[in-house]
C-alpha positions, 0 to 999 in steps of 0.5 A: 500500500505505501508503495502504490503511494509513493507512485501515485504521487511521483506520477502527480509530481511528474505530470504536475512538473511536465504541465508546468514546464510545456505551460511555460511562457517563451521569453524569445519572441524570435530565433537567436539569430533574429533576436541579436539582429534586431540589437543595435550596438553603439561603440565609441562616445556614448552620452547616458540618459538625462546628460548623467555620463558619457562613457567611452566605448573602446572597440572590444566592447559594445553598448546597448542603450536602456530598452535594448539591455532590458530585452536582453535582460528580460527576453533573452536571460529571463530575469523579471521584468523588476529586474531591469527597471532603472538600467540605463544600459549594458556594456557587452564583450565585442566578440560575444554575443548576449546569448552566447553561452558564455556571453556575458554583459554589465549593466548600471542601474540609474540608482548606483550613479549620482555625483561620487559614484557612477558605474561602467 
């Protein structure tokens, strides 16, 4: 009789589980390849909203601006939307992409700059 039980609910875990992971939302809205086609990196001089900070963009990196770095963040990484709220940007690796799999990206958030500190 236990034995039945202890089936009984791994069935239920594992169908429960199953549903729960084909239920799922997709966070891309298109392939890869289309998504990082649809960014538009910026290298060189690069003015942050608001006047806050200009950055210098050297050419083994590249920016993205605000609305670009929280589709990364959101879409292609799956964090919350909360999570990106207040990022003015990301700074990415040249020679890899936000999806690769070990691209990698730095973003500040708007809260981090003011007058004696600032992120980059």
């Amino acid at each position: 009789m236990f034995t039945r039980r202890v089936v009984l609910w791994a069935i239920v875990i594992f169908v429960t589980s199953t549903v729960a992971v084909l239920a799922a939302p997709q966070t891309m809205e298109s392939t890869a390849e289309e998504f990082t086609a649809k960014l538009s990196y910026q290298q060189g001089k690069v003015h942050l909203p608001n006047g806050l900070v200009t950055l210098t963009i050297p050419t083994d990196f590249r920016y993205l601006d605000a609305e670009q770095a929280k589709r990364v963040l959101v879409k292609a990484w799956g964090n919350r939307p909360e999570a990106a709220q207040g990022v003015l940007g990301m700074i990415f690796p040249a020679d890899l992409s936000p999806l690769d799999e070990d691209g990698w990206g730095v973003g500040c958030p708007q809260t981090l700059l003011h007058e004696h500190f600032w992120c980059a």
